[in-house]
Structures are given as C-alpha cells and as structure tokens.
TIVO-2410 file (N, C-alpha, C; in nm, 3 decimals):
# residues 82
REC num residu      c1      c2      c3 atome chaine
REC   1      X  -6.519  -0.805   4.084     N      A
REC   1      X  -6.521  -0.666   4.119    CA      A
REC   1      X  -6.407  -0.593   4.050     C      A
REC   2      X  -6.432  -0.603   3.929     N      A
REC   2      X  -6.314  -0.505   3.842    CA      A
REC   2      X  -6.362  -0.360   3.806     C      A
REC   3      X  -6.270  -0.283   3.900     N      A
REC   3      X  -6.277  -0.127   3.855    CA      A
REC   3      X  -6.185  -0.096   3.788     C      A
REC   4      X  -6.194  -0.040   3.693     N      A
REC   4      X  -6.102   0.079   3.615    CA      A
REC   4      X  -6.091   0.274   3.708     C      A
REC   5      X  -5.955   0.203   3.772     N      A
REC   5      X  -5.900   0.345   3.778    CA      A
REC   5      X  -5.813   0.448   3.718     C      A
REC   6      X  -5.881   0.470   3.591     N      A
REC   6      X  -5.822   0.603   3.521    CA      A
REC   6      X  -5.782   0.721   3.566     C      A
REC   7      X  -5.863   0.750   3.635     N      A
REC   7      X  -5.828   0.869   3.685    CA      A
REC   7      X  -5.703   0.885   3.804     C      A
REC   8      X  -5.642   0.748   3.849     N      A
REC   8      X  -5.578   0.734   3.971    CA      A
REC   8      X  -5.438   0.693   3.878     C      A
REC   9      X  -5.427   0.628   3.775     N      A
REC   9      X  -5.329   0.573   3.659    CA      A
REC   9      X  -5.251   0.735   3.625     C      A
REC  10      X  -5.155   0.653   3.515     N      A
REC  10      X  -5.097   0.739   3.435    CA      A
REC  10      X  -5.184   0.746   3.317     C      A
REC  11      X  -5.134   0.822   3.226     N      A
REC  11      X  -5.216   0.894   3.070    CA      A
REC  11      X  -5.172   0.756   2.993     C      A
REC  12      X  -5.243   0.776   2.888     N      A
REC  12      X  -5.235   0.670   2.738    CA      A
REC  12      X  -5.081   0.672   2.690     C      A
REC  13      X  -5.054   0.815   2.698     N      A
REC  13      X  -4.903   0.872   2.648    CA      A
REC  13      X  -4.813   0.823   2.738     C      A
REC  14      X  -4.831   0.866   2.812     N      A
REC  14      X  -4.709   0.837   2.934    CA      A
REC  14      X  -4.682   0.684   2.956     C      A
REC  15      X  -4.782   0.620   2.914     N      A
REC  15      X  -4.751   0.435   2.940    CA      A
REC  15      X  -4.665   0.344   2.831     C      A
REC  16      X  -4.685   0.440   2.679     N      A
REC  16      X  -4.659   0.431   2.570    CA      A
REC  16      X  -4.479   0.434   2.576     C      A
REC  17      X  -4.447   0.277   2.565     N      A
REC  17      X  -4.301   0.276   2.614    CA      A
REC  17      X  -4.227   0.254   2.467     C      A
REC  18      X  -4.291   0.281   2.361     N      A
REC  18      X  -4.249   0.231   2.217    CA      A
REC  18      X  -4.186   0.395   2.193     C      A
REC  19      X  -4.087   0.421   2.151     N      A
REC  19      X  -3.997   0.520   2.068    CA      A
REC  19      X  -4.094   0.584   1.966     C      A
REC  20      X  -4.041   0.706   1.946     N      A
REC  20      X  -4.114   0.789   1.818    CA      A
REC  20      X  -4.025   0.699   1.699     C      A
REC  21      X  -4.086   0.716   1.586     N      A
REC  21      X  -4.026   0.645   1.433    CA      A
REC  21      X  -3.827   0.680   1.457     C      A
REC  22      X  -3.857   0.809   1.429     N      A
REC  22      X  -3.724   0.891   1.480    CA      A
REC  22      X  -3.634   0.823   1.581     C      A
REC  23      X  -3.646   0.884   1.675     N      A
REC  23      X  -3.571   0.811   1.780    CA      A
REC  23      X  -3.539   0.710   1.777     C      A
REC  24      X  -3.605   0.597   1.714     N      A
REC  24      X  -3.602   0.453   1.707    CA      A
REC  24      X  -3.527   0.450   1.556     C      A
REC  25      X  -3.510   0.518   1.445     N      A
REC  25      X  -3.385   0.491   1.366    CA      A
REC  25      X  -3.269   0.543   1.465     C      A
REC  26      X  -3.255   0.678   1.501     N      A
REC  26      X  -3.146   0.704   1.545    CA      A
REC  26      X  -3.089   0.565   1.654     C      A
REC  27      X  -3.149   0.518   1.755     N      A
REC  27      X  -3.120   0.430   1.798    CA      A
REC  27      X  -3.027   0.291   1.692     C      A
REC  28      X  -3.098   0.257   1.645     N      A
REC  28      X  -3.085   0.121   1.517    CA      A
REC  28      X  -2.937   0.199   1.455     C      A
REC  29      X  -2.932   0.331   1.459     N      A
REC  29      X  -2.804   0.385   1.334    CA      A
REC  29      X  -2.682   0.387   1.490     C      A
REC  30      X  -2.739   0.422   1.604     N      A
REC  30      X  -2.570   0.423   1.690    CA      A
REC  30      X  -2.555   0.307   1.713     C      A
REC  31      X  -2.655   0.168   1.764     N      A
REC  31      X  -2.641   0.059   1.733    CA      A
REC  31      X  -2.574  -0.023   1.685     C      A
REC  32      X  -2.575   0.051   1.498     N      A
REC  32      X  -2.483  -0.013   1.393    CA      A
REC  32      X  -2.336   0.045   1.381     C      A
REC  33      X  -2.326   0.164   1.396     N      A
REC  33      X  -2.231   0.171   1.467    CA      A
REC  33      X  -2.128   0.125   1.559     C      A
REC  34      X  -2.206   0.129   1.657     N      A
REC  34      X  -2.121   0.091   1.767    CA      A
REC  34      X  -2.067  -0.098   1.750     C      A
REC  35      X  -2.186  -0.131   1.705     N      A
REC  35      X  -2.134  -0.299   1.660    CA      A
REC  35      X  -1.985  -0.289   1.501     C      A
REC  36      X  -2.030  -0.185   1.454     N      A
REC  36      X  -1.897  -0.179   1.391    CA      A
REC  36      X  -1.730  -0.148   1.403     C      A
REC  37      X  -1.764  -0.074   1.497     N      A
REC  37      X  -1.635  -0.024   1.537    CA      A
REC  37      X  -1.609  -0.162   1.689     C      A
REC  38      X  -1.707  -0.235   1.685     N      A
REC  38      X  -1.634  -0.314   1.806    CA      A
REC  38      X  -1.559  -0.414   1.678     C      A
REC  39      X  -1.640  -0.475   1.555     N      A
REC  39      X  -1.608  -0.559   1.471    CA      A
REC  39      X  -1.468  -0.527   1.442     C      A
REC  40      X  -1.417  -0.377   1.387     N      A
REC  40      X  -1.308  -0.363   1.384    CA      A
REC  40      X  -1.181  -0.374   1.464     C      A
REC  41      X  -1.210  -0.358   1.620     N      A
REC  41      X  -1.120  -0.356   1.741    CA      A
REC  41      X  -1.087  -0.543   1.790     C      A
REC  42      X  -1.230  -0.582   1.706     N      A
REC  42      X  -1.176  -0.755   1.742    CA      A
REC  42      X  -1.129  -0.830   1.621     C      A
REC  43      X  -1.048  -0.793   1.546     N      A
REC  43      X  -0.953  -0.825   1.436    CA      A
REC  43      X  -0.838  -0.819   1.501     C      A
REC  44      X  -0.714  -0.685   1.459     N      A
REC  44      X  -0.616  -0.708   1.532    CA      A
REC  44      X  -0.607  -0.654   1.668     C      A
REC  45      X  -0.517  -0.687   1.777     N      A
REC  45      X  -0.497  -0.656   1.899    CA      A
REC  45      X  -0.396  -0.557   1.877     C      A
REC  46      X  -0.322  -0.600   1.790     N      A
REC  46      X  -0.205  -0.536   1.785    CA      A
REC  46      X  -0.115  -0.477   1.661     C      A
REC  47      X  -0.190  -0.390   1.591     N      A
REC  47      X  -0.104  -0.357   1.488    CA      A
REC  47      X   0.031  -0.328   1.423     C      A
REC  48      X   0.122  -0.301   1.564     N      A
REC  48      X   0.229  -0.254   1.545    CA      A
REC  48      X   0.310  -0.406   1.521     C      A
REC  49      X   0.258  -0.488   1.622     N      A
REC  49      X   0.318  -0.602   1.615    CA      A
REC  49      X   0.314  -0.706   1.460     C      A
REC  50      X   0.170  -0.678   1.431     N      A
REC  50      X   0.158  -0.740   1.290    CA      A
REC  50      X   0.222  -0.672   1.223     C      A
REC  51      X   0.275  -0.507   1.213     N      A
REC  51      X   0.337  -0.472   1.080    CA      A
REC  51      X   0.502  -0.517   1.137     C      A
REC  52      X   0.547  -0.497   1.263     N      A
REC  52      X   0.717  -0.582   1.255    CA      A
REC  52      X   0.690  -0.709   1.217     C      A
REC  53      X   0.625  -0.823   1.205     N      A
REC  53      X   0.606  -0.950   1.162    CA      A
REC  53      X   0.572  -0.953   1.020     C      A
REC  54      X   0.494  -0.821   0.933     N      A
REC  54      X   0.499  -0.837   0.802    CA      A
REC  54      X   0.634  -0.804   0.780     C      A
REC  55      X   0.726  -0.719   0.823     N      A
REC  55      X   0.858  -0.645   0.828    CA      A
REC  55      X   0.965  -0.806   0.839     C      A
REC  56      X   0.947  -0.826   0.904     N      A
REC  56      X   1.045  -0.980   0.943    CA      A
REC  56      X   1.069  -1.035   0.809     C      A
REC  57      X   0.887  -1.075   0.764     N      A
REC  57      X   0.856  -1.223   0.678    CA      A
REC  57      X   0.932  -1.189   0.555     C      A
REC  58      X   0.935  -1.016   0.531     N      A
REC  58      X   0.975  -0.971   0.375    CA      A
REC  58      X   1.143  -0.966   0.393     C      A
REC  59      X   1.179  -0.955   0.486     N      A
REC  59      X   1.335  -0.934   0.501    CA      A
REC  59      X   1.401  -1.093   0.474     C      A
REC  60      X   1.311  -1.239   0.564     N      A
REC  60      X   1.364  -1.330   0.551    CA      A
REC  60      X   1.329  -1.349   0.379     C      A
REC  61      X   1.232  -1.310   0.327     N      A
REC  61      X   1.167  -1.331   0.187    CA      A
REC  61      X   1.282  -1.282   0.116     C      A
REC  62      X   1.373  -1.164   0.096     N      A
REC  62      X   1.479  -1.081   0.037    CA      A
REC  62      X   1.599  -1.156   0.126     C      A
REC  63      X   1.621  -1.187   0.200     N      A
REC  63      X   1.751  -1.275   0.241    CA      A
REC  63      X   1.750  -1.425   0.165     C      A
REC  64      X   1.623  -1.539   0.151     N      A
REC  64      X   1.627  -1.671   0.056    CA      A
REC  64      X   1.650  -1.599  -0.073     C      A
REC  65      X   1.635  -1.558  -0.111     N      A
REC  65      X   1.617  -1.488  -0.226    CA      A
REC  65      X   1.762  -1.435  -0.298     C      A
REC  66      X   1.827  -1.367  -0.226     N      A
REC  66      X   1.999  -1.339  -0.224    CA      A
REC  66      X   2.064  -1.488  -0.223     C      A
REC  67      X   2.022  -1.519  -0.132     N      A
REC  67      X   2.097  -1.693  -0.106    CA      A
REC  67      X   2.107  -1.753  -0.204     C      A
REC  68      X   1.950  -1.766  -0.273     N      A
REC  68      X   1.905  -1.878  -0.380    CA      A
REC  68      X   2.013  -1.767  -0.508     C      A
REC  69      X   2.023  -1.693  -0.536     N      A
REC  69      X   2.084  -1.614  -0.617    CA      A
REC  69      X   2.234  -1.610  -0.663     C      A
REC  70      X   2.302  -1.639  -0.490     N      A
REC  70      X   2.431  -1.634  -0.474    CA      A
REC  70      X   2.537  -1.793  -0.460     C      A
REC  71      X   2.393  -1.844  -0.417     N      A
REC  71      X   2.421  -2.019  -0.455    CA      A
REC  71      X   2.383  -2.120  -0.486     C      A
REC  72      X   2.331  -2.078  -0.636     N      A
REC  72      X   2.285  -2.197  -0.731    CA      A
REC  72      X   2.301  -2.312  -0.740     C      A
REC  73      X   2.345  -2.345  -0.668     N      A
REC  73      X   2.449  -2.505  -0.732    CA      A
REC  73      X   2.490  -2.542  -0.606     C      A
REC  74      X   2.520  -2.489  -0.487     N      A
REC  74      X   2.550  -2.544  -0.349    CA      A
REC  74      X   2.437  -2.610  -0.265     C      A
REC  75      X   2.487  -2.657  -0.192     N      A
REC  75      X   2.391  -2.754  -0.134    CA      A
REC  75      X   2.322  -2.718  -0.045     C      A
REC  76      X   2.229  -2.777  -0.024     N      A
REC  76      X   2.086  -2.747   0.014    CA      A
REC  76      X   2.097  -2.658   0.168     C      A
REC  77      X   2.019  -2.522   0.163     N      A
REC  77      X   2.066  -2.430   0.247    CA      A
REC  77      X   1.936  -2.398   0.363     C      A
REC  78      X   1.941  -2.467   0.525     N      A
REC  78      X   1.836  -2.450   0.575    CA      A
REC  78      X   1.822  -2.335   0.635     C      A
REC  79      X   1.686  -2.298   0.653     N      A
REC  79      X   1.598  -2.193   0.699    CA      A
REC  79      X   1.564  -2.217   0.843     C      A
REC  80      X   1.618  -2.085   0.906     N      A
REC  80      X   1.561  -2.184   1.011    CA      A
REC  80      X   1.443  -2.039   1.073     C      A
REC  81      X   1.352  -2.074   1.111     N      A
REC  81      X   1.259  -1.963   1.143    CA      A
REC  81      X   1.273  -1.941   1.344     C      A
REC  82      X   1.246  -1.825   1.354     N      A
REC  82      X   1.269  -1.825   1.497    CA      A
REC  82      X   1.136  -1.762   1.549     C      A
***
C-alpha cells in the first residue's frame, strides 16, 4: 500500500539540499582560505621568541668569530651554549 503524498510533502526545490554552482565555489574559496591561514598559525607559536633566538645565535656567531680572530694560536677555547 504505497501512496505518494505530494501534495502533503515539500516541493522538488525545497528538498534540493545541493548548493547553486556559485555558492558552492564561494564555499570551496573560504574553505581554502581558512585552511590557509590555520597552516600559517601552526608553524610558529611564537615569533618574537624565534627572532631573540635568531638574535642570540648571530651574536654568539660574531663573539667565536672575534675569539677565533684574537687567538690564533691559543688553546683550544670552549663554547659553552646555555
């Protein structure tokens, strides 16, 4: 006993849960987006901190550097990293 109640249902349109062409790029484009800017935020945590630690590495880099300069010939001079 199968009836079709059309007339008691919703329309053809109204059931139609698929996006216009449109809508459905715009979707796909904030999408890509939004996965990009998370890609970028999960690299560094902390930028300020990575640039005092590039800041450190070049200062100890210009301090061996004076050393190795100022004592050629003296004996072996340790580094010590902290």
């Amino acid at each position: 006993m199968g009836a079709c109640f059309s007339c008691c249902g919703q329309s053809a349109e109204e059931t139609n849960l698929m996006p216009s062409p449109e809508e459905r790029r715009q979707q796909q484009l904030d999408a890509a987006e939004k996965r990009r800017q998370e890609n970028e935020q999960r690299g560094i945590k902390n930028p300020e901190s990575v640039r005092r630690q590039q800041q450190r590495a070049e200062e100890m880099q210009r301090r061996e550097e004076e050393a190795a300069r100022q004592g050629q010939g003296q004996a072996n001079l340790r580094v010590i990293h902290l």
